[in-house]
N, CA, C and O atoms as CSV, one atom per row, in Angstrom:
chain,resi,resn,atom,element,x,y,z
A,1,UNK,N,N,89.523,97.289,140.508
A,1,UNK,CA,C,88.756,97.190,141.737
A,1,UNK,C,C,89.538,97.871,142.848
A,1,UNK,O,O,90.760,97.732,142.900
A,2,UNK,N,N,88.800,98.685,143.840
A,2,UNK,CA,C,89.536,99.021,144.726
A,2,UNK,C,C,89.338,98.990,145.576
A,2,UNK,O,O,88.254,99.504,145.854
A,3,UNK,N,N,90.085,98.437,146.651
A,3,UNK,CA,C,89.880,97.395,147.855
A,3,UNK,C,C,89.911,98.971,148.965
A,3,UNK,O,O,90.811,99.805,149.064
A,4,UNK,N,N,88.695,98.917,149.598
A,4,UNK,CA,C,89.025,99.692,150.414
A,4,UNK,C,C,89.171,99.130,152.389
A,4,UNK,O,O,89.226,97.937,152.687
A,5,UNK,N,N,89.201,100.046,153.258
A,5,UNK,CA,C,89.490,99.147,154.607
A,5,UNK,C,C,88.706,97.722,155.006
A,5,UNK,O,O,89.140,96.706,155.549
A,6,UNK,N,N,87.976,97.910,154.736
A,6,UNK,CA,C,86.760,96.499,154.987
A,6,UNK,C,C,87.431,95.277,154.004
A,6,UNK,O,O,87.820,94.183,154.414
A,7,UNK,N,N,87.449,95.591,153.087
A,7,UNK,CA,C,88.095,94.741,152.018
A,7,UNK,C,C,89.282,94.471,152.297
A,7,UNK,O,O,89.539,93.338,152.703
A,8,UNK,N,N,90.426,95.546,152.136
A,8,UNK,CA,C,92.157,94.894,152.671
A,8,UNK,C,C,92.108,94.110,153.930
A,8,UNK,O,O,92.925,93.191,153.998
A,9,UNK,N,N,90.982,94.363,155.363
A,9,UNK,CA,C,90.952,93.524,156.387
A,9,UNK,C,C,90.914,92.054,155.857
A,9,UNK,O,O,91.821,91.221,155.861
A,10,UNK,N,N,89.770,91.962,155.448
A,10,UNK,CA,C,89.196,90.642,154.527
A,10,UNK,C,C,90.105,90.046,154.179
A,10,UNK,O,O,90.307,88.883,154.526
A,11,UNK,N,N,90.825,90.681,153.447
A,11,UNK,CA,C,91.838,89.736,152.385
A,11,UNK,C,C,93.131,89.832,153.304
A,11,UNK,O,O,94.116,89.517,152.636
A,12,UNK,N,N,93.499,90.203,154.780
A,12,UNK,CA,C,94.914,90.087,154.806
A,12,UNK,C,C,95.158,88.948,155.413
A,12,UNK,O,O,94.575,88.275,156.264
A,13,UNK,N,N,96.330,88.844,154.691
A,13,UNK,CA,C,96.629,86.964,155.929
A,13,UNK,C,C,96.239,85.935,155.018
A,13,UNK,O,O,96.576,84.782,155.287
A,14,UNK,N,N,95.412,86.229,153.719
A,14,UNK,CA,C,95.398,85.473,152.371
A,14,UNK,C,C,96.413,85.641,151.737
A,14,UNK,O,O,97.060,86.686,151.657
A,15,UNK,N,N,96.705,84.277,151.065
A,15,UNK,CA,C,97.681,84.409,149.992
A,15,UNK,C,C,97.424,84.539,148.850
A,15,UNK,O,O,96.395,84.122,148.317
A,16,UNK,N,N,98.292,85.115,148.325
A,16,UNK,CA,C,98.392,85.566,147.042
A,16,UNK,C,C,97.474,84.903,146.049
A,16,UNK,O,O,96.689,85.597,145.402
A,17,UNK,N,N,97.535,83.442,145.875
A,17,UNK,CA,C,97.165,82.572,144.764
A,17,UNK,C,C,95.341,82.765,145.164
A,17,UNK,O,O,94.525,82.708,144.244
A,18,UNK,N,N,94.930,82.968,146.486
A,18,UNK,CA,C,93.377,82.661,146.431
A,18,UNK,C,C,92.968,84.520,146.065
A,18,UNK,O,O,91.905,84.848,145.538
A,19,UNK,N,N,93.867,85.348,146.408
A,19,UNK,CA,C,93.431,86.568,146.500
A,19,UNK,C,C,92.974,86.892,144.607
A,19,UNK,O,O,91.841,87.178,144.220
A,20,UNK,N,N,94.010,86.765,143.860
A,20,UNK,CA,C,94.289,86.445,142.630
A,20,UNK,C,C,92.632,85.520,141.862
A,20,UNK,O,O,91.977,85.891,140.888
A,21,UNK,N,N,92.426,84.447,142.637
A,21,UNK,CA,C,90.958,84.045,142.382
A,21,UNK,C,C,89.981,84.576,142.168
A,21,UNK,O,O,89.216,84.496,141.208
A,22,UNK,N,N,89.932,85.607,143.762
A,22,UNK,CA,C,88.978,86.740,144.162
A,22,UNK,C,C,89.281,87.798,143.307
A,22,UNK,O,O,88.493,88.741,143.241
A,23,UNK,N,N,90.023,87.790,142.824
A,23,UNK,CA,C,89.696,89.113,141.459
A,23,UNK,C,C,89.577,88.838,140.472
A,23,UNK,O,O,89.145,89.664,139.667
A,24,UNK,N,N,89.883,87.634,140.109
A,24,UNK,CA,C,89.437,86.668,139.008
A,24,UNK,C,C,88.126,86.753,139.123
A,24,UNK,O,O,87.665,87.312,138.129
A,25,UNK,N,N,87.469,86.507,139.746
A,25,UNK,CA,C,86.128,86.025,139.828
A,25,UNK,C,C,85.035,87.480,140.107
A,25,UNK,O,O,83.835,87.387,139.848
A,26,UNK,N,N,85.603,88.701,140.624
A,26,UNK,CA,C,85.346,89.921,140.561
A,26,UNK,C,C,84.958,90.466,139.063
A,26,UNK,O,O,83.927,91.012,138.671
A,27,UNK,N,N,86.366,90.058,138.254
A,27,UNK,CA,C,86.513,90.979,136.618
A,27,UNK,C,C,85.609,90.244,135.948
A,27,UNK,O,O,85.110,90.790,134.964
A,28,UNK,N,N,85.107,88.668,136.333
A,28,UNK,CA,C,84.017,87.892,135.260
A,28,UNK,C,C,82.761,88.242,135.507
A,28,UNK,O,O,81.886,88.333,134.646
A,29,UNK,N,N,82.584,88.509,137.026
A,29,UNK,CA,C,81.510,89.187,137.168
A,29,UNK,C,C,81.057,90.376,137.047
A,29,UNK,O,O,79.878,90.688,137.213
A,30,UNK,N,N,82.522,91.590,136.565
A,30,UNK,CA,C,82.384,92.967,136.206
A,30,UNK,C,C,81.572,92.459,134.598
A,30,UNK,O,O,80.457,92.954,134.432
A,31,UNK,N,N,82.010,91.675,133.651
A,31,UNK,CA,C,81.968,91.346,132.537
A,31,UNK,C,C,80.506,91.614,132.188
A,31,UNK,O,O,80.112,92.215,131.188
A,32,UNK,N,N,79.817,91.123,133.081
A,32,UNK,CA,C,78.261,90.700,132.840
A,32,UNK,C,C,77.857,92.147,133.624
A,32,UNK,O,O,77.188,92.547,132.673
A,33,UNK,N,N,77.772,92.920,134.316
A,33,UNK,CA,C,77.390,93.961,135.074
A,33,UNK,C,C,78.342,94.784,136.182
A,33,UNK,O,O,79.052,94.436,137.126
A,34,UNK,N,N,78.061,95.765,135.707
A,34,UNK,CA,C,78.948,96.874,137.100
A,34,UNK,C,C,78.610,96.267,138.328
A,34,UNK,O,O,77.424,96.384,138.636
A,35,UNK,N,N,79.208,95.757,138.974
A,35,UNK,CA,C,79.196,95.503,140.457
A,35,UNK,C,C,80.094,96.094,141.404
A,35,UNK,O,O,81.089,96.778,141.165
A,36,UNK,N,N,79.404,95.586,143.012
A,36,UNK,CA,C,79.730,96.524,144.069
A,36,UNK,C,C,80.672,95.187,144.951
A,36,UNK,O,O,80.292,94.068,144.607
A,37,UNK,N,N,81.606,95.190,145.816
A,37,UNK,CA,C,81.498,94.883,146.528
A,37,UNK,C,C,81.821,95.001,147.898
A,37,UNK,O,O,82.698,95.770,148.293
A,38,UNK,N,N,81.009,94.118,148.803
A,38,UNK,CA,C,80.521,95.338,150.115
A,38,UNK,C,C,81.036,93.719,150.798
A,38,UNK,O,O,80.637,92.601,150.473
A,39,UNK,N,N,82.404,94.250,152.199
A,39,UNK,CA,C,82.492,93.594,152.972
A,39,UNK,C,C,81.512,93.359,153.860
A,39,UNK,O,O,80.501,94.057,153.789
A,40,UNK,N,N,81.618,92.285,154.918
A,40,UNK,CA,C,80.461,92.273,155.514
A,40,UNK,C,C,81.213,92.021,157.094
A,40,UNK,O,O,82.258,92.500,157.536
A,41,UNK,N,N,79.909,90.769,157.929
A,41,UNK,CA,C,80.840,90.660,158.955
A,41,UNK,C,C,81.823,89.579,158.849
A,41,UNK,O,O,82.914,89.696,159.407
A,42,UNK,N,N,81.563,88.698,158.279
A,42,UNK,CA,C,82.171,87.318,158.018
A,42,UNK,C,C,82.555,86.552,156.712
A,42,UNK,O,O,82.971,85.409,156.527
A,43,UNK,N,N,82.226,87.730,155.758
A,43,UNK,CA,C,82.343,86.990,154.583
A,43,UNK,C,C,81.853,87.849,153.173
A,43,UNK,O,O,80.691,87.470,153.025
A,44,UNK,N,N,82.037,88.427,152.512
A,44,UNK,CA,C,82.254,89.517,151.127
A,44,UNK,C,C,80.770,89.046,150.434
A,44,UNK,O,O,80.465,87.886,150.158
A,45,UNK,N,N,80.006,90.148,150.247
A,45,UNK,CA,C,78.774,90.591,149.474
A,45,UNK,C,C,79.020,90.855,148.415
A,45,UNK,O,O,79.505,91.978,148.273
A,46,UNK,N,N,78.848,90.081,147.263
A,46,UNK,CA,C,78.844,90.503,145.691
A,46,UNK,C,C,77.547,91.131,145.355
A,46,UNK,O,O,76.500,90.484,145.342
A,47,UNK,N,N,77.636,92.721,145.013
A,47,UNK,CA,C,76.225,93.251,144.782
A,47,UNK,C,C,75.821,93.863,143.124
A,47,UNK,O,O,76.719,94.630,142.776
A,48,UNK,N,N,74.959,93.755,142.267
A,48,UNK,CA,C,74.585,94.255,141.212
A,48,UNK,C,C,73.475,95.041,141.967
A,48,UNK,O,O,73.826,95.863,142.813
A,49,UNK,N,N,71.959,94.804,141.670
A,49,UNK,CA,C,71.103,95.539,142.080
A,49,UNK,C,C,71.057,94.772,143.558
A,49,UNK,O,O,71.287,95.186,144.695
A,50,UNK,N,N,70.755,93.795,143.168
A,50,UNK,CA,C,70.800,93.098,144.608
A,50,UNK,C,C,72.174,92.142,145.205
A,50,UNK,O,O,73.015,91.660,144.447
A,51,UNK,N,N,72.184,92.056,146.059
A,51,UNK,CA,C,73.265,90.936,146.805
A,51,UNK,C,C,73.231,89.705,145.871
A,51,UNK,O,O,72.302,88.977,146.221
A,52,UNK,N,N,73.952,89.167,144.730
A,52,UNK,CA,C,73.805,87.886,144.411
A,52,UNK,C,C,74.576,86.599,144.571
A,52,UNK,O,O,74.251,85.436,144.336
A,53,UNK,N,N,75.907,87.236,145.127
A,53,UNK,CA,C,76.542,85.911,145.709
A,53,UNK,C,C,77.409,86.411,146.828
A,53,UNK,O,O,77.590,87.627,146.878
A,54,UNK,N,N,77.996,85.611,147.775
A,54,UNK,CA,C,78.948,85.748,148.795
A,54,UNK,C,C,79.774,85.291,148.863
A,54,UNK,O,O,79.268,84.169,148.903
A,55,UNK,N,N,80.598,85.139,148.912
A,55,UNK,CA,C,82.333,84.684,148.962
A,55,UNK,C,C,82.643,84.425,151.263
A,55,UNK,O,O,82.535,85.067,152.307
A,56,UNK,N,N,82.854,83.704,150.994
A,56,UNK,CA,C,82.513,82.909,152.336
A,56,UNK,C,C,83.978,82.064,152.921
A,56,UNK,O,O,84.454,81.801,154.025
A,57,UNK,N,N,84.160,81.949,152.216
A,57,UNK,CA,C,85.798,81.968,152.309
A,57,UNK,C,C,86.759,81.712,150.824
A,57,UNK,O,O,86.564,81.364,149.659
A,58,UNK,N,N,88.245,82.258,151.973
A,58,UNK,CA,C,89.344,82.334,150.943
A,58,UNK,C,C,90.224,81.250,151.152
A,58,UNK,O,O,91.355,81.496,151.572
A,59,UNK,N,N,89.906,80.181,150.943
A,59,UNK,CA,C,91.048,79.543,151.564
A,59,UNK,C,C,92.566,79.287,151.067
A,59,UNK,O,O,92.898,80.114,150.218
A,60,UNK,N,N,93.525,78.382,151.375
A,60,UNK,CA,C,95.180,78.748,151.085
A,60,UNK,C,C,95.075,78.688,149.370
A,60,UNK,O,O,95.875,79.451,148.830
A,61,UNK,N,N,94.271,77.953,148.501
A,61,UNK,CA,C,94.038,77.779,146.829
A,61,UNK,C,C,92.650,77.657,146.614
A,61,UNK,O,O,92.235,77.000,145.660
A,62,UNK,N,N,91.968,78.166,147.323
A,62,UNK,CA,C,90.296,78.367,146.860
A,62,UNK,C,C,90.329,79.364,147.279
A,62,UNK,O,O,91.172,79.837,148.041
A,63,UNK,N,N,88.918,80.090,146.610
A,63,UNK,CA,C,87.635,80.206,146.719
A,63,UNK,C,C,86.012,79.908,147.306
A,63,UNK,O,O,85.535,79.025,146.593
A,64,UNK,N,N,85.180,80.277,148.186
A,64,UNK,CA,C,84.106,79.178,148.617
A,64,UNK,C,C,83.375,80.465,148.251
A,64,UNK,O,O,83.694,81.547,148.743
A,65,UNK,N,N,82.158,80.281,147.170
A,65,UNK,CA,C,80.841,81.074,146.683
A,65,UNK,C,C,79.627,80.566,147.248
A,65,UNK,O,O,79.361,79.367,147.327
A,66,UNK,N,N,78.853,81.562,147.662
A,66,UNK,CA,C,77.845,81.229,147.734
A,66,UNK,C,C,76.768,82.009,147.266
A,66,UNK,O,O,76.687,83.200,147.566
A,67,UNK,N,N,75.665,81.262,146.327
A,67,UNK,CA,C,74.886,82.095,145.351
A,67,UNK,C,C,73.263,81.711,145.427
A,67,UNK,O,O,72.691,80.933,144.663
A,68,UNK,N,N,72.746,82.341,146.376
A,68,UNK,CA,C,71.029,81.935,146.595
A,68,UNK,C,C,70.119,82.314,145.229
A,68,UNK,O,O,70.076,83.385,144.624
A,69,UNK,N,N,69.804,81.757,145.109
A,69,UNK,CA,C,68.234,81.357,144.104
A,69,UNK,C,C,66.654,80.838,144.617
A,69,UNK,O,O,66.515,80.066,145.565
A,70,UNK,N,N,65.930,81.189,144.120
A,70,UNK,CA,C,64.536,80.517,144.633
A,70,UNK,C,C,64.178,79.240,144.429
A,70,UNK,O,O,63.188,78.703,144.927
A,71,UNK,N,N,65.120,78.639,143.561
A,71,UNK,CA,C,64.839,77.174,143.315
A,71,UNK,C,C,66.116,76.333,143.237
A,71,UNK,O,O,67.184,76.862,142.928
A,72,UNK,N,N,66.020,75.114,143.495
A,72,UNK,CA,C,67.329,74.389,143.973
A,72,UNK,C,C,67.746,73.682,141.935
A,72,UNK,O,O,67.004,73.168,141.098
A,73,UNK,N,N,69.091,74.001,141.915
A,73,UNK,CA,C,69.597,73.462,140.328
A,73,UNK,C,C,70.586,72.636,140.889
A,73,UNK,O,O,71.651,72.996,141.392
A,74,UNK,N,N,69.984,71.092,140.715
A,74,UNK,CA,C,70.554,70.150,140.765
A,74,UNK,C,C,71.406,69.399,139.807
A,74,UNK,O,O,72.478,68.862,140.086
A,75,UNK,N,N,70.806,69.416,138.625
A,75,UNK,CA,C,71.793,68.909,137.224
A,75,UNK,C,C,72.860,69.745,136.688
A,75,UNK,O,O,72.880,70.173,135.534
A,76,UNK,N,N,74.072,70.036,137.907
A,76,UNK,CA,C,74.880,70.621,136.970
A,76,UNK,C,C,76.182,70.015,137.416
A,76,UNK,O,O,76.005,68.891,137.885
A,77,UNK,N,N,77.633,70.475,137.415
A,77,UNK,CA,C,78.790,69.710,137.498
A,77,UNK,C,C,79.555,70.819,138.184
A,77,UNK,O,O,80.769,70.626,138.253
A,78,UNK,N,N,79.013,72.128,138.792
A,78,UNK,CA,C,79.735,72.930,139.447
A,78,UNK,C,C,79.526,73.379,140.992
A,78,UNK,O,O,80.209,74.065,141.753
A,79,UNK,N,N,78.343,72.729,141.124
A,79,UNK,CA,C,78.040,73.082,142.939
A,79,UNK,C,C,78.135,72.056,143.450
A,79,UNK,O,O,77.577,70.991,143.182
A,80,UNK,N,N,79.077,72.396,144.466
A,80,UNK,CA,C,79.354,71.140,145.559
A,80,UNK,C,C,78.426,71.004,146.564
A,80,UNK,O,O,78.593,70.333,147.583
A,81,UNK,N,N,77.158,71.832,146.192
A,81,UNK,CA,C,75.819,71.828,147.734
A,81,UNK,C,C,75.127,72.632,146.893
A,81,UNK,O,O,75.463,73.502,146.089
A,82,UNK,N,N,73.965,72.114,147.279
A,82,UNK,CA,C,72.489,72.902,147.238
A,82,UNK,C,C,71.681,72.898,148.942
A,82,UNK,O,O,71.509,71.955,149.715
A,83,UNK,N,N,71.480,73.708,149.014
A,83,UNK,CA,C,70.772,73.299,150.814
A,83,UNK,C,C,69.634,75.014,150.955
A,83,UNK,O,O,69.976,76.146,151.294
A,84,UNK,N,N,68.310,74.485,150.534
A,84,UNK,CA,C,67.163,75.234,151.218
A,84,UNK,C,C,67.723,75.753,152.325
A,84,UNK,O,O,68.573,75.121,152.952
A,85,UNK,N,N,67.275,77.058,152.715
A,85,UNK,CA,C,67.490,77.764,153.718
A,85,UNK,C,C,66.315,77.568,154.895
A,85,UNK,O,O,65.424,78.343,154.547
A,86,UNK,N,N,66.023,77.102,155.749
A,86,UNK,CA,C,64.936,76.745,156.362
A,86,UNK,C,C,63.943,78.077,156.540
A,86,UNK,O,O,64.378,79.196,156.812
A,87,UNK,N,N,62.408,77.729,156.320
A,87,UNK,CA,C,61.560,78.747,156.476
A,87,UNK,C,C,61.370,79.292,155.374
A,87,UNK,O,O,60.229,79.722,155.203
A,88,UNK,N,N,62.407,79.486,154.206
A,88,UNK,CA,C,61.988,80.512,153.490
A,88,UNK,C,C,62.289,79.634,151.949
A,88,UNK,O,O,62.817,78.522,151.975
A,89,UNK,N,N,61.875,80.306,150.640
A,89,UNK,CA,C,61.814,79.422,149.495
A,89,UNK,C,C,63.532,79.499,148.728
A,89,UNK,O,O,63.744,79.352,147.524
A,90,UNK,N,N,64.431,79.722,149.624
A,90,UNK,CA,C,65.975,80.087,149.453
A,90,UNK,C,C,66.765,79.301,149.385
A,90,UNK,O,O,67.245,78.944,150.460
A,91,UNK,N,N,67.235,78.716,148.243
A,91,UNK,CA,C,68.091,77.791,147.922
A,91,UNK,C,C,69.678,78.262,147.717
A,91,UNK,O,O,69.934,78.865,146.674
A,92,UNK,N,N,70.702,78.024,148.620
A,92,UNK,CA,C,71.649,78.574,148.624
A,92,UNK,C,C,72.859,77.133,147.501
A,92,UNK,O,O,73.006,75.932,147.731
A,93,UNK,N,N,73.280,77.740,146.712
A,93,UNK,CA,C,74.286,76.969,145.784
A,93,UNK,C,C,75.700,76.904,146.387
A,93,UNK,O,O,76.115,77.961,146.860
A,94,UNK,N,N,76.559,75.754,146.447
A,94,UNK,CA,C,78.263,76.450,146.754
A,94,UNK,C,C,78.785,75.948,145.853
A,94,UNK,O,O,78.649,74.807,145.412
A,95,UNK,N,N,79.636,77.052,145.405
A,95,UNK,CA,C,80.693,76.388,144.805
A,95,UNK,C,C,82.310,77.040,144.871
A,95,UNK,O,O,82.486,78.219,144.560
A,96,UNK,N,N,83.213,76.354,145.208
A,96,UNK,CA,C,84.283,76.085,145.115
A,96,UNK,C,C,85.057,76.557,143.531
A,96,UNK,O,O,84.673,76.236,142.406
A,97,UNK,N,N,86.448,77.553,143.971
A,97,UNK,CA,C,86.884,77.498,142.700
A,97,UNK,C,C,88.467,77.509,142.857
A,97,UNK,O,O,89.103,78.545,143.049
A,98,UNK,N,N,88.935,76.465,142.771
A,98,UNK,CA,C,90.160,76.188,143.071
A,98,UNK,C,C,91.593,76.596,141.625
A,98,UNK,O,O,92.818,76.480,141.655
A,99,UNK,N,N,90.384,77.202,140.256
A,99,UNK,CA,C,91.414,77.199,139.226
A,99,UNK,C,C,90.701,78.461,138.658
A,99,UNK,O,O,89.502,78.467,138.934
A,100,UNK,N,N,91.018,79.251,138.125
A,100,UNK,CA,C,90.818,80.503,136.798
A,100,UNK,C,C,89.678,79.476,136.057
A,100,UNK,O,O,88.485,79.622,136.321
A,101,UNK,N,N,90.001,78.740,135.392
A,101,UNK,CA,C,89.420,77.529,134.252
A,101,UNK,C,C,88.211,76.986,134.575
A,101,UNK,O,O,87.390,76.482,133.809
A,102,UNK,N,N,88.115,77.216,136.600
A,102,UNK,CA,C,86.461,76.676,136.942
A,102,UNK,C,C,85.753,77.405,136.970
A,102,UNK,O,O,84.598,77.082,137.246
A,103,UNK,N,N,86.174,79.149,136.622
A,103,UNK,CA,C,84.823,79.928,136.240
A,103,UNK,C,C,83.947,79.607,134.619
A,103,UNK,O,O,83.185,80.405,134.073
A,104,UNK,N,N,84.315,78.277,134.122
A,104,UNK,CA,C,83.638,77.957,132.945
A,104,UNK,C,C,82.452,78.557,132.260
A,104,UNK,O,O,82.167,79.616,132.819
A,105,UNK,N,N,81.594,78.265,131.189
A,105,UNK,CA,C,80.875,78.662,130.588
A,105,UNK,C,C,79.002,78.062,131.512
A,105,UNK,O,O,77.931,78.655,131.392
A,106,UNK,N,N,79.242,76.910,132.245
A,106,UNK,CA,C,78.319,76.692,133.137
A,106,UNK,C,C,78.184,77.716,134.482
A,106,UNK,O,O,77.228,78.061,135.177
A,107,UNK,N,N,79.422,77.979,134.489
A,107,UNK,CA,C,79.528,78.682,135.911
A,107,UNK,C,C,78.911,79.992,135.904
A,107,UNK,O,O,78.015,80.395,136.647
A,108,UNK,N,N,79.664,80.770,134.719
A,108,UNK,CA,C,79.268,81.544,134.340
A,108,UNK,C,C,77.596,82.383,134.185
A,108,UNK,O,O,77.066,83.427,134.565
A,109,UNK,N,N,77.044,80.474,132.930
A,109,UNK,CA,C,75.875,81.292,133.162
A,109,UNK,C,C,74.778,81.377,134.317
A,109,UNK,O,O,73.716,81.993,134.234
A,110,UNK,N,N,75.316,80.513,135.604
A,110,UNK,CA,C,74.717,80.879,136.139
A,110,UNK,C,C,74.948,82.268,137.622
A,110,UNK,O,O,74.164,82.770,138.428
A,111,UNK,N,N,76.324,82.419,137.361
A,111,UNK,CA,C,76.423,83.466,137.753
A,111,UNK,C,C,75.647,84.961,136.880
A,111,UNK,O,O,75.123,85.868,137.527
A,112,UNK,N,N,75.715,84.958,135.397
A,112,UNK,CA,C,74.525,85.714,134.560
A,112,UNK,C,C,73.662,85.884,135.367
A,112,UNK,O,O,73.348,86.939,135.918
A,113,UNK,N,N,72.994,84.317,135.555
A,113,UNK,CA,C,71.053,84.031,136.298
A,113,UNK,C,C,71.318,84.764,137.877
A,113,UNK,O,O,70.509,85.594,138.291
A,114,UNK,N,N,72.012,84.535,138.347
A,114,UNK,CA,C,72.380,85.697,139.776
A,114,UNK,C,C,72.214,87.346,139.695
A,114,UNK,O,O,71.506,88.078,140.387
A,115,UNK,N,N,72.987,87.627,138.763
A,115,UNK,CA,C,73.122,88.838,139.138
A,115,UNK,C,C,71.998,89.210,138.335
A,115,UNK,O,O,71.708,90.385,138.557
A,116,UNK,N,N,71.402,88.779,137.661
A,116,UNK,CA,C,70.208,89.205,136.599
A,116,UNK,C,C,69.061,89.168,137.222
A,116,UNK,O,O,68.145,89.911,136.867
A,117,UNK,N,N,68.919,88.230,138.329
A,117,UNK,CA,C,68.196,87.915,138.842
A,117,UNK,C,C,66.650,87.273,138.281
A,117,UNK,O,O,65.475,87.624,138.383
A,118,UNK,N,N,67.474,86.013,137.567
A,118,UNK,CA,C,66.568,85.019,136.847
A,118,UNK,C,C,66.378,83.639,137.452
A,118,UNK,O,O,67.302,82.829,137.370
A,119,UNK,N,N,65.350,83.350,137.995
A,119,UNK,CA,C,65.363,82.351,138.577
A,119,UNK,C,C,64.616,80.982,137.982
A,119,UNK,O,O,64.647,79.933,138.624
């Protein structure tokens, strides 16, 4: 991946261990599809065809994702929030990844259903 000015801004003043996350979580999502990603004003655009998740913060040993869908997925053990976007049918997911080990096989597939854009 190659971090260009928008990106090294982003990430400076992070440490090592969350930056390390963020490319962790970059190469699992290269896995499933070529992706882009596009700094923004406040917070990193993960793009396949479309925008499917945001990275919203880095904090000192996290990660904070955020991954909209059209419908809210409540039965699972990896989002710490589901919250409708008001007005529109946009269900935004968060989740938190404080270890390599919490991009699991749940996480995963629904990062798949993101960038695939399966709802």
């Amino acid at each position: 991946m190659v971090e260009d000015d928008g990106l090294s801004d982003f990430l400076n003043g992070k440490t090592e261990y969350s930056i390390e996350l963020f490319r962790f979580f970059i190469s699992k999502c290269n896995e499933i599809e070529n992706i882009k990603v596009r700094p923004l004003k406040s917070m990193i655009g993960v793009e396949a065809k479309t925008t499917f998740a945001y990275i919203t913060r880095l904090g000192k040993n996290f990660i904070h994702i955020v991954m909209p869908f059209n419908r809210p997925f409540e039965d699972n053990l990896c989002f710490t929030k589901t919250a409708r976007v008001p007005g529109t049918t946009q269900y935004n997911h968060h989740l938190r990844i404080y270890n390599t080990t919490d991009l699991n096989e749940e996480v995963l597939g629904f990062i798949k259903m993101a960038i695939l854009n399966i709802n």
